[in-house]
Backbone bond lengths (Angstrom), bond angles and torsions (degrees), N, CA, C in turn:
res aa  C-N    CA-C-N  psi(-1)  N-CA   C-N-CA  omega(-1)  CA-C   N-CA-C  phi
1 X - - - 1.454 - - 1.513 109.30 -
2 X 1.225 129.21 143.14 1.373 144.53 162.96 1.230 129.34 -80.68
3 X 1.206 122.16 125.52 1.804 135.53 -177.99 1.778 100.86 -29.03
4 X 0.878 106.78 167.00 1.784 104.98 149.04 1.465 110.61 -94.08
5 X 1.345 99.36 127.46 1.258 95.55 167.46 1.715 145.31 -40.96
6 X 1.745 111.59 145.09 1.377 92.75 -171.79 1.566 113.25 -112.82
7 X 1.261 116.45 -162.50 1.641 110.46 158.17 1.998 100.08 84.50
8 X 1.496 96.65 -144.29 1.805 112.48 171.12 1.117 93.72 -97.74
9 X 1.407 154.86 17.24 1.553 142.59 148.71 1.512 104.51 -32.60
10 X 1.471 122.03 124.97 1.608 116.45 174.59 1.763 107.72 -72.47
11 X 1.657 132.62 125.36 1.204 121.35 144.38 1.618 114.80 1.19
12 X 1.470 92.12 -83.20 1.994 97.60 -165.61 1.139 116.15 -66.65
13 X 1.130 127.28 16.16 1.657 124.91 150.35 1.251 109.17 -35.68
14 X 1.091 118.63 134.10 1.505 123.45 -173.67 1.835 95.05 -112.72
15 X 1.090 118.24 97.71 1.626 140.75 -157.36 1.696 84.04 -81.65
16 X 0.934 130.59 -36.98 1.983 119.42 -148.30 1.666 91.43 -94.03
17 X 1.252 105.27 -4.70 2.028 101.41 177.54 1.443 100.30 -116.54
18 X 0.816 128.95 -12.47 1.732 116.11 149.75 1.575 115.03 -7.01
19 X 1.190 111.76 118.42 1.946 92.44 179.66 1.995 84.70 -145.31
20 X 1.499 93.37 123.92 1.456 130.20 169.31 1.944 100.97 -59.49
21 X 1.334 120.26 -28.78 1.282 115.15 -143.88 1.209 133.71 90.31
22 X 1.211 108.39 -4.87 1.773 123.45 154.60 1.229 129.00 -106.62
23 X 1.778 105.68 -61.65 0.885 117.60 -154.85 1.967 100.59 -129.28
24 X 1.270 133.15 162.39 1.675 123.68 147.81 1.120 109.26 -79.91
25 X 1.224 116.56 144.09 1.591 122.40 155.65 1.537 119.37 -31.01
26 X 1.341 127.76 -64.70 1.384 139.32 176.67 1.786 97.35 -35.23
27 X 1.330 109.47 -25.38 2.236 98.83 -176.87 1.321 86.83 -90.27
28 X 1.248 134.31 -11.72 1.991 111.01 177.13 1.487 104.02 -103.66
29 X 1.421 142.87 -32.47 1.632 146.86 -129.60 1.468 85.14 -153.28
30 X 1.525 91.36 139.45 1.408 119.47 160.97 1.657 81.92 -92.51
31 X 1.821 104.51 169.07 1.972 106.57 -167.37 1.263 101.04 -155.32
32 X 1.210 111.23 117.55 1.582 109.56 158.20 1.359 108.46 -168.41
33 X 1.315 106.35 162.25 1.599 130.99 -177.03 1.692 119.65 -75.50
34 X 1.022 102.12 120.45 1.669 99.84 173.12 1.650 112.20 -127.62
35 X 1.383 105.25 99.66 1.546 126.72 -172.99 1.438 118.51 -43.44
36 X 1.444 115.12 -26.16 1.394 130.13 -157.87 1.679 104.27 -165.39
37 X 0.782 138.59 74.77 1.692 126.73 -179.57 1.831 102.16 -49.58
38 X 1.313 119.80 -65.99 1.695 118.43 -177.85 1.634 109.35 -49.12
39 X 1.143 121.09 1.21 1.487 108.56 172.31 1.693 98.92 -129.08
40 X 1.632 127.32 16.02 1.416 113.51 -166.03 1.828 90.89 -107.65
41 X 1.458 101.38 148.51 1.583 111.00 -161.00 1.426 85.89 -89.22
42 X 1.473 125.39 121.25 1.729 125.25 -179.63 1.331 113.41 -110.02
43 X 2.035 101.25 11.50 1.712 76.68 176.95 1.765 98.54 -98.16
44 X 1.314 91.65 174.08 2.092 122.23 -161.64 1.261 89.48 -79.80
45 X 1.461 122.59 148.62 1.582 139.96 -165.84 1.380 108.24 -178.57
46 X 1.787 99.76 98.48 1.637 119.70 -152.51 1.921 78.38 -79.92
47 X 1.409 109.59 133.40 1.387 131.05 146.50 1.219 129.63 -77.05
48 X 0.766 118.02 7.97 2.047 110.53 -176.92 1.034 113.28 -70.44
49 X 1.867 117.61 -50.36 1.643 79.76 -175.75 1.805 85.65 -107.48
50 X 0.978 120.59 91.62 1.589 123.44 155.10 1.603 103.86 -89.74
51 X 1.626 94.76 166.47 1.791 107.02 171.61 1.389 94.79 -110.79
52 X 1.299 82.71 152.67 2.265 94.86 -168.14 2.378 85.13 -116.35
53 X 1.231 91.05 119.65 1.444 94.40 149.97 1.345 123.63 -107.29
54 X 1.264 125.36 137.53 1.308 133.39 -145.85 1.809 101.03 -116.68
55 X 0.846 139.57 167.03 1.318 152.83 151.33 1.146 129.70 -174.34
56 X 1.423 138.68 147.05 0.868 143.77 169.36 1.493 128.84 169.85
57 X 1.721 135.84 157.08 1.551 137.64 -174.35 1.594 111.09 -100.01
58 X 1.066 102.06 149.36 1.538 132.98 -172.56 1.802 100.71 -107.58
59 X 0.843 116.05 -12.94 1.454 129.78 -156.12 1.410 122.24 -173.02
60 X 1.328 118.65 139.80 1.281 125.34 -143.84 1.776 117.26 -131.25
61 X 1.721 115.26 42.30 1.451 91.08 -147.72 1.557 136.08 -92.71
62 X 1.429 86.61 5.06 1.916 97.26 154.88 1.202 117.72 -88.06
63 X 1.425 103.73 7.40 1.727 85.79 156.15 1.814 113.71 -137.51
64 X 1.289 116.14 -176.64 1.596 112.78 153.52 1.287 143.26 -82.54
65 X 1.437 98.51 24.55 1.395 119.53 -162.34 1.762 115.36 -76.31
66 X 0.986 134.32 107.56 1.616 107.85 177.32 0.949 149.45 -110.77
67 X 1.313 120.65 179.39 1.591 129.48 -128.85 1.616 111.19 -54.43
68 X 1.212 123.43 153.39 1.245 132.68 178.00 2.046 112.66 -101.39
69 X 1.176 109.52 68.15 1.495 84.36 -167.32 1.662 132.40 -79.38
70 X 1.531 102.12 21.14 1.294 115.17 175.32 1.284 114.56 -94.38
71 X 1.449 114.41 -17.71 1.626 111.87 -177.69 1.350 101.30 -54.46
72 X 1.266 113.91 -83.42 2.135 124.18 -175.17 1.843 97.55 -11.12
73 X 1.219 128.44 -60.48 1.478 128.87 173.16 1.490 113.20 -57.83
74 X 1.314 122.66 -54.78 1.122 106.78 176.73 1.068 146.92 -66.39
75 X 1.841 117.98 -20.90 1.362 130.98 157.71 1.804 117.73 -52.67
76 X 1.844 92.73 -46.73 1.321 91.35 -177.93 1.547 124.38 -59.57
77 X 1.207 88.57 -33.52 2.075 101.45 -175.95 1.359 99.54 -60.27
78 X 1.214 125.75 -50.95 1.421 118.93 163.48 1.251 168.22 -153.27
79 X 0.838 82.47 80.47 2.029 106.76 171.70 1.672 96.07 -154.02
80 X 1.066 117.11 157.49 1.569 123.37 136.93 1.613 80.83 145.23
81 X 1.803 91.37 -169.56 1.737 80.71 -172.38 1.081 149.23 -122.71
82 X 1.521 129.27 158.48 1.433 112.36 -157.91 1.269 118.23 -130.23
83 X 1.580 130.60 166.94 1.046 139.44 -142.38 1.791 121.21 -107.56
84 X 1.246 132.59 97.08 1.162 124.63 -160.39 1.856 116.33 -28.79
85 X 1.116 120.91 -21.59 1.718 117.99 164.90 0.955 103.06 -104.00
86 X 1.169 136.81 37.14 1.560 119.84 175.63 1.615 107.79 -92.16
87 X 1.427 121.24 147.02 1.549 124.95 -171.91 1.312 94.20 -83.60
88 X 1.670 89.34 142.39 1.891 95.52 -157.32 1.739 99.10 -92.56
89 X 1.360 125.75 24.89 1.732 125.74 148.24 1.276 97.96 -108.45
90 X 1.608 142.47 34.87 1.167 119.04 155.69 1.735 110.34 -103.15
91 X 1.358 117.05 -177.23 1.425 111.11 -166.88 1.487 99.54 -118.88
92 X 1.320 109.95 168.84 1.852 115.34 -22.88 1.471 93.38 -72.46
93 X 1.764 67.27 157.99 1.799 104.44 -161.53 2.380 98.16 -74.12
94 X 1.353 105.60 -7.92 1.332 91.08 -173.86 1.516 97.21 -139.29
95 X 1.499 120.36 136.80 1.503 113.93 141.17 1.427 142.56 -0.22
96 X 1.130 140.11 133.04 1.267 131.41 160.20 1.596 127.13 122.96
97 X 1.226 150.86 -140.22 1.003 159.82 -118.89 1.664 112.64 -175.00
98 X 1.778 118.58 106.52 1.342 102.13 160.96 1.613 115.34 -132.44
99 X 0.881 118.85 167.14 1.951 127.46 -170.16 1.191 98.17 -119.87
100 X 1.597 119.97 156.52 1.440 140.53 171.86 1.313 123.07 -131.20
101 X 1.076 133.78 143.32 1.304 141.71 178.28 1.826 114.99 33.76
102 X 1.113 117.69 -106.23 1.640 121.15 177.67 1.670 111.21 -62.99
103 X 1.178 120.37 -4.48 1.725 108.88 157.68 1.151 97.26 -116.76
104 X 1.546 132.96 54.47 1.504 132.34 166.83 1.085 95.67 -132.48
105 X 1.703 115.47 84.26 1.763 106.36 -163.68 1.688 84.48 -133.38
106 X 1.603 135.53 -170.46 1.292 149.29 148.20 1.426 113.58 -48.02
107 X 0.960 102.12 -88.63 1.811 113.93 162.75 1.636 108.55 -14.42
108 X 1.685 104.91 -75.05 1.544 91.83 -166.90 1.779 132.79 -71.80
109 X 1.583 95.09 7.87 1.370 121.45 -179.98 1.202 107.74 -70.73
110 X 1.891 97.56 -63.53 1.728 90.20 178.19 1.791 124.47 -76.39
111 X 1.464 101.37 -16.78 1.154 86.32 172.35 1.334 129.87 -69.27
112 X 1.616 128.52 -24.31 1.571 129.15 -163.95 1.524 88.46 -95.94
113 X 1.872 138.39 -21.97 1.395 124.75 150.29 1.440 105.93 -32.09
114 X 1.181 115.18 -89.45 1.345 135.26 -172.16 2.297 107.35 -26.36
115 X 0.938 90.72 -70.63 1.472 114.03 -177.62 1.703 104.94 -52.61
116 X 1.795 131.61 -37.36 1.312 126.69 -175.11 1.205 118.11 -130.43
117 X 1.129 131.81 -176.39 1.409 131.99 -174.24 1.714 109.02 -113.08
118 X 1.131 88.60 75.31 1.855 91.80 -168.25 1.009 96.36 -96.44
119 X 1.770 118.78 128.30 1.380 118.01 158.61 1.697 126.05 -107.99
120 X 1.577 76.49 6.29 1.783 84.95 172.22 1.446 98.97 -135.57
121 X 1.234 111.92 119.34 2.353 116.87 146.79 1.072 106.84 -103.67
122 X 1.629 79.19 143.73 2.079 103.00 -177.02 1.567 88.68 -103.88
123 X 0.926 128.82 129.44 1.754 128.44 145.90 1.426 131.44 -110.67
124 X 1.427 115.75 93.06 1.611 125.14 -173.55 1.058 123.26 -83.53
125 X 1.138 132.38 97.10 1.543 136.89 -135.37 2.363 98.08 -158.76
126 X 1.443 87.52 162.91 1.473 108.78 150.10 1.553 112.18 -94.39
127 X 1.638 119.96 135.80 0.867 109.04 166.87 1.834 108.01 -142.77
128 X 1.314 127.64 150.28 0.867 100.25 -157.29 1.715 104.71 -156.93
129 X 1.144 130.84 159.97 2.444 129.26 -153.72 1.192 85.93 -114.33
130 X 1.326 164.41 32.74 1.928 151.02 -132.99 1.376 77.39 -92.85
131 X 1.566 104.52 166.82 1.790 105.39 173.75 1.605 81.34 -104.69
132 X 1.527 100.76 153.26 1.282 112.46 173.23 1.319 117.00 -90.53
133 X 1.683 113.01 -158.35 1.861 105.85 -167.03 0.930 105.11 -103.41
134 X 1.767 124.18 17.09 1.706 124.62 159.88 1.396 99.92 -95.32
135 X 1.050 130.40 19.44 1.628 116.23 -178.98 1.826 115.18 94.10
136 X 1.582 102.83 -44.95 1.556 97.87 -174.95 1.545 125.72 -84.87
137 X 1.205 139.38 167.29 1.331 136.83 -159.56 1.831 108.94 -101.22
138 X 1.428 110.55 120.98 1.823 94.50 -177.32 1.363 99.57 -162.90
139 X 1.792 71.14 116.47 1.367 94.02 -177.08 1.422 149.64 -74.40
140 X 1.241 144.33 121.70 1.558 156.75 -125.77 1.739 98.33 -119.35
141 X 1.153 104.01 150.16 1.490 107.54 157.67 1.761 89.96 -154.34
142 X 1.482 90.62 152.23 1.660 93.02 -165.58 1.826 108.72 -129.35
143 X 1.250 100.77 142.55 1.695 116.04 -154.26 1.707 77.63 -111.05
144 X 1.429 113.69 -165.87 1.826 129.27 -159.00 1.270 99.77 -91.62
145 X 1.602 117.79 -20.10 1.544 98.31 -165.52 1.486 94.39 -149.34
146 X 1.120 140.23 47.90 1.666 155.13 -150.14 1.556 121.71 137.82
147 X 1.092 106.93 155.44 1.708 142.20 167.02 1.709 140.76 -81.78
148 X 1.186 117.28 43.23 1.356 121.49 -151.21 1.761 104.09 -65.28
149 X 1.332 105.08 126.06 1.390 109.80 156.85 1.379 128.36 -81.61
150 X 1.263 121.72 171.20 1.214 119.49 164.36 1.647 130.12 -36.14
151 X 0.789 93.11 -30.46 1.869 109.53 -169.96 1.557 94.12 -81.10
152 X 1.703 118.80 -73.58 1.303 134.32 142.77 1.535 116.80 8.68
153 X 1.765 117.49 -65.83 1.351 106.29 -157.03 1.701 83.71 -81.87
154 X 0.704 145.09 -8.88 1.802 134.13 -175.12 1.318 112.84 -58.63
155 X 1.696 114.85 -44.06 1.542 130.13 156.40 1.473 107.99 -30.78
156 X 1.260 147.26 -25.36 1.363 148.16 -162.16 1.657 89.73 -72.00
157 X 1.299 113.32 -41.17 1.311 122.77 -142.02 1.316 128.98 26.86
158 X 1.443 120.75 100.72 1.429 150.70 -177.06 1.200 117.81 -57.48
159 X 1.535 99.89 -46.81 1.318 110.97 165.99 1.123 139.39 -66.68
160 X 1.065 136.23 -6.11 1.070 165.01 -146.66 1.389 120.35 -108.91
161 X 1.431 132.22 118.37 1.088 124.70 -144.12 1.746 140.43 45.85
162 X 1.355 107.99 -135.55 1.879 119.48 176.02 1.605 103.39 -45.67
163 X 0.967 143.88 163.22 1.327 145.54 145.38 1.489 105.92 -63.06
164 X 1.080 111.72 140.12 1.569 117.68 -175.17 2.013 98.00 -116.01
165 X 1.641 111.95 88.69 1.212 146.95 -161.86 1.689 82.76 -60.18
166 X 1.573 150.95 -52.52 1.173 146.09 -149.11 1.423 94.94 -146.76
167 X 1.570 117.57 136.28 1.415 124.68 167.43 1.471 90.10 -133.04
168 X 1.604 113.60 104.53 1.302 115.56 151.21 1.755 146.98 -91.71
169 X 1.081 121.27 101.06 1.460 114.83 -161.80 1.544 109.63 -106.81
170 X 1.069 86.57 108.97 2.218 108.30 -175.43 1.404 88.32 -84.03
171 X 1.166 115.04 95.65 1.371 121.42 -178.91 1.585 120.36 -175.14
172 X 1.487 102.54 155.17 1.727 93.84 -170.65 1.520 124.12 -73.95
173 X 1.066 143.06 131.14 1.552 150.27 163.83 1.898 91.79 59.32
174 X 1.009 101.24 57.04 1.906 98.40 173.64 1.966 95.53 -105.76
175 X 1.232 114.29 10.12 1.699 96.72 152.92 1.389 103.01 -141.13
176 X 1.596 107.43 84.18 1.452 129.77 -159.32 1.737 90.01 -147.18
177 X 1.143 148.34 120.06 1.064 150.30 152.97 1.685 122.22 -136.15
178 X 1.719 107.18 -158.79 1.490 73.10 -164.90 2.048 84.85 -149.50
179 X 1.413 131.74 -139.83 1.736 107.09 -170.72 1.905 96.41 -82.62
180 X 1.701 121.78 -15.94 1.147 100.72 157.77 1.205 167.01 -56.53
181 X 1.691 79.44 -16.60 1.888 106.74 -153.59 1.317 104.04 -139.75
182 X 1.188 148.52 14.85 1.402 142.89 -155.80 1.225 106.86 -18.23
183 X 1.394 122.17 130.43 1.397 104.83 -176.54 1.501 151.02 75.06
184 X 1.224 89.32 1.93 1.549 101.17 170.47 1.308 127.68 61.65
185 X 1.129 169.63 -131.19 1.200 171.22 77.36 1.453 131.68 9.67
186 X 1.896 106.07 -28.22 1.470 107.99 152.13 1.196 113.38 -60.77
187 X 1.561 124.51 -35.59 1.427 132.92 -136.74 1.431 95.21 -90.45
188 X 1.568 100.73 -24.52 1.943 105.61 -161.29 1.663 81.89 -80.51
189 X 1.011 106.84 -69.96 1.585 116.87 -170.50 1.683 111.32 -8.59
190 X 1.498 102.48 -66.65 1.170 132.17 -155.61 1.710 102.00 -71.04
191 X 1.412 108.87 -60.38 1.452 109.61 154.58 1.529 118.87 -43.76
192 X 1.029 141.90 -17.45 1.498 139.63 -158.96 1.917 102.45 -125.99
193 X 1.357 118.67 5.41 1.614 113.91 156.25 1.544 81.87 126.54
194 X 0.942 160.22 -59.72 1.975 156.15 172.54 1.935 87.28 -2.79
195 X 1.343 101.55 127.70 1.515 91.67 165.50 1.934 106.15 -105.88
196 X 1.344 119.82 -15.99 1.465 115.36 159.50 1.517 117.37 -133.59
197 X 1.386 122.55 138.67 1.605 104.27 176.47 1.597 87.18 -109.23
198 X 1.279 102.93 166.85 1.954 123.58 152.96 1.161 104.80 -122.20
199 X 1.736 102.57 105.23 1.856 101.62 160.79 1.785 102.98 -137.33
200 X 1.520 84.08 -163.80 1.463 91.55 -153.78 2.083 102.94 -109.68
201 X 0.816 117.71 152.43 1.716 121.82 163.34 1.370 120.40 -102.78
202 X 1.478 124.33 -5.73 1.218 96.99 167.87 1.339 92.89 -136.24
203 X 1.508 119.15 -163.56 1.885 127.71 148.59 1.517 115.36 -44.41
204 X 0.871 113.23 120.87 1.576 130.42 -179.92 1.946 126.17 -100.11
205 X 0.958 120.22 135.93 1.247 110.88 -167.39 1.788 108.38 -92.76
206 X 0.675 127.71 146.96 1.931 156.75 -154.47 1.952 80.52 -77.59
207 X 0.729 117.00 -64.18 1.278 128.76 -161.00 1.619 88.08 -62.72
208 X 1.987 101.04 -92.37 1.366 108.84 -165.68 1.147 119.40 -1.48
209 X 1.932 96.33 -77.40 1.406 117.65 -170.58 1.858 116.21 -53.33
210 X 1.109 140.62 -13.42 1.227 157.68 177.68 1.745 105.67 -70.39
211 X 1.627 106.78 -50.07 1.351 115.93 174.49 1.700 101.39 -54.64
212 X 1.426 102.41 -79.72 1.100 145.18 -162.42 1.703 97.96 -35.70
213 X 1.221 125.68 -58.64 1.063 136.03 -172.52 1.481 105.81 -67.13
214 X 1.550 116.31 -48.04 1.336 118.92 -172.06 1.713 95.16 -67.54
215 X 0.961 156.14 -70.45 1.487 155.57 172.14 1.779 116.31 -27.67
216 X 0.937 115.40 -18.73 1.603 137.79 163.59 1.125 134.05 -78.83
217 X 1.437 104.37 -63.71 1.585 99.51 145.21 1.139 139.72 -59.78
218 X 1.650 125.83 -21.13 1.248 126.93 167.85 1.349 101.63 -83.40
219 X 0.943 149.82 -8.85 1.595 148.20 -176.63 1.750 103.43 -87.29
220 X 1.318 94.23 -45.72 1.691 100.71 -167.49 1.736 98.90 -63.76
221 X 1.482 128.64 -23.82 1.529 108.54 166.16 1.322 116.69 -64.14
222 X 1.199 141.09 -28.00 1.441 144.54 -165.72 1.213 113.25 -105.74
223 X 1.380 136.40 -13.96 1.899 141.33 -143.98 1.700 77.49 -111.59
224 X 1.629 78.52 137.63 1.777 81.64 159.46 1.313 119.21 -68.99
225 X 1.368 112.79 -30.72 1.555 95.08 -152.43 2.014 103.21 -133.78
226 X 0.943 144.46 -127.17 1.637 130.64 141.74 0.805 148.45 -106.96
227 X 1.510 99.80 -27.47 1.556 136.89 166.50 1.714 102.64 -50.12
228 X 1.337 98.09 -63.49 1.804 97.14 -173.45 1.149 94.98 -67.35
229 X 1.392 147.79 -47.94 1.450 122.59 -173.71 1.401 123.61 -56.14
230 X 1.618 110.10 -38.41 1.428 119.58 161.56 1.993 98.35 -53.30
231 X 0.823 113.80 -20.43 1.977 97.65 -175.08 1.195 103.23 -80.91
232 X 1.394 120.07 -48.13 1.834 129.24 -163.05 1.677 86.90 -71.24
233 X 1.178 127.89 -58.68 1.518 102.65 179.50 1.403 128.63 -45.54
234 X 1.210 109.62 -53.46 1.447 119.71 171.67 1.489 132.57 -51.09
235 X 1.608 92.05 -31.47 1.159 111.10 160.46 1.911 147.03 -60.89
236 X 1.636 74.14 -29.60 1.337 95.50 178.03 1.493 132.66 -91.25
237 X 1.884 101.26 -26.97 1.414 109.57 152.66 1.211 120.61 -54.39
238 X 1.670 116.31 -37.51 1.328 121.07 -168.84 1.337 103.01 -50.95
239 X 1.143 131.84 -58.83 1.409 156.08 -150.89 1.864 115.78 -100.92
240 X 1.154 87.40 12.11 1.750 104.39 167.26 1.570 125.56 -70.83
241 X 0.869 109.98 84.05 1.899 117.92 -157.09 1.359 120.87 -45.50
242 X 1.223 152.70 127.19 1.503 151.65 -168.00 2.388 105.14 31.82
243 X 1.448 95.67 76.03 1.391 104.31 -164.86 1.105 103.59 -173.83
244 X 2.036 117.93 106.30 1.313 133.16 151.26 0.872 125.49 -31.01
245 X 1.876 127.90 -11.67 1.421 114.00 172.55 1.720 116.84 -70.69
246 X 1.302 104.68 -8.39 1.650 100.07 -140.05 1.758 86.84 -102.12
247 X 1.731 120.70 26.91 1.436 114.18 178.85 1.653 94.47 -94.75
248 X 1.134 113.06 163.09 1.692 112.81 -177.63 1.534 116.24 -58.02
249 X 1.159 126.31 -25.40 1.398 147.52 177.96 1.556 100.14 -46.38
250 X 1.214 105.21 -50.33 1.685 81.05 -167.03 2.033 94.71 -118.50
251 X 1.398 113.93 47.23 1.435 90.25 156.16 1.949 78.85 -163.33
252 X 1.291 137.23 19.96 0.970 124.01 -173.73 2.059 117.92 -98.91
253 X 1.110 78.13 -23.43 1.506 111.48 -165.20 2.002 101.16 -71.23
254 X 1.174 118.21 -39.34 0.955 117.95 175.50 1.662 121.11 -59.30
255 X 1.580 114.33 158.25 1.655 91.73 178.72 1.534 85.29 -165.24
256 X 1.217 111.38 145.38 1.822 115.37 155.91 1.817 112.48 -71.28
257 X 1.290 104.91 149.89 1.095 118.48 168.73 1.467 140.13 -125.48
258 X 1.200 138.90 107.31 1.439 117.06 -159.95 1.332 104.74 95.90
259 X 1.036 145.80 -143.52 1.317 134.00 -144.63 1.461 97.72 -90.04
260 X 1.461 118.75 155.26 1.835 105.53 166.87 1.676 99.62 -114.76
261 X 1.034 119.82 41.71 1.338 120.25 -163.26 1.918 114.55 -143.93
């Protein structure tokens, strides 16, 4: 894994598309960001059998935002529940619990925290940096029936209860922030008790991320750590044979944050 960068290096450097002229970085380095090392939790916390809570909208109707029709698949692929013989590439690929559209609210977030022992949330969402109509940029990620800002997602409270070992957000530019926020919403997360987030730096594709995600979660049973599971996914788009997924665009953009471990 690689330092975070220092100096005027931009955050959203997308480090795993680095290309030497041979090779990307992502085929030598597992990659991720660590905001703070003296505040990042470094001890090891085997996931296998974790419960994955899932959430996320298909549909958007307080806003004009549109439709996502890969979420409904992607919740299903993973979380929900499975069967002590079940072959571990069948779906979903993980344990647990996922919600759709009108039970993808604030409220029912913290309540099924509260209620399970989730050490992983999925959140499948739009999310998005727009500058607002004062001039400055602030960034939104949007649940079934509201708009949470930065300030907003803190209400989740992270802290709060179990440690929540993985915060994944399938979502656009949600580790995008700005001198308030480093990092966006991974960054808040992670600052606020999250010991790893998965988000994204730029616009993300409905599709991509559907692949992308499903190859991650199946990696994260076998990978030691997250970071490398985040690689073998990435890896694997790379290496997707006659297939637009496999340009850096839609698997480069992603990154761990906070611990890769």
């Amino acid at each position: 894994m690689l330092p975070e960068p220092a100096g005027n290096v931009p955050r959203q450097l997308p480090l795993a598309a680095l290309y030497d002229g041979k090779q990307f970085l992502i085929e030598k380095y597992s990659l991720g960001s660590i905001p703070s090392v003296s505040l990042t939790n470094t001890n090891y916390q085997s996931l296998r059998d974790s419960q994955v809570l899932a959430m996320g909208a298909s549909m958007f109707p307080h806003t004009r935002k549109p439709e996502l029709p890969g979420v409904p698949v992607e919740l299903s692929t993973i979380a929900g529940t499975r069967t002590a013989t079940q072959n571990q590439t069948a779906f979903p690929l993980w344990q647990g619990r996922s919600f759709l559209n009108e039970e993808f609210t604030l409220e029912n977030l913290i309540k099924q925290r509260k209620k399970g022992a989730f050490q992983i949330v999925h959140l499948a969402t739009h999310a998005s940096f727009p500058q607002g109509i004062n001039g400055r940029k602030e960034a939104e990620i949007d649940l079934w029936n509201r708009s949470l800002s930065l300030d907003d997602f803190r209400l989740a409270k992270w802290y709060d209860g179990r440690q929540v070992e993985l915060l994944v957000l399938s979502a656009c530019e949600t580790a995008i922030g700005d001198h308030t926020a480093e990092m966006g919403f991974a960054g808040l997360a992670v600052g606020s008790g999250v010991k790893s987030a998965l988000a994204s730096l730029w616009n993300v594709k409905d599709v991509g991320t559907l692949r992308l995600m499903t190859e991650f979660y199946g990696d994260l049973r076998s990978a030691p750590i997250k970071a490398e599971a985040l690689r073998q996914a990435q890896l694997t788009m790379l290496r997707l044979p006659n297939s637009d997924l496999s340009h850096p665009h839609f698997w480069a953009g992603f990154t761990i944050v906070g611990s890769p471990w």
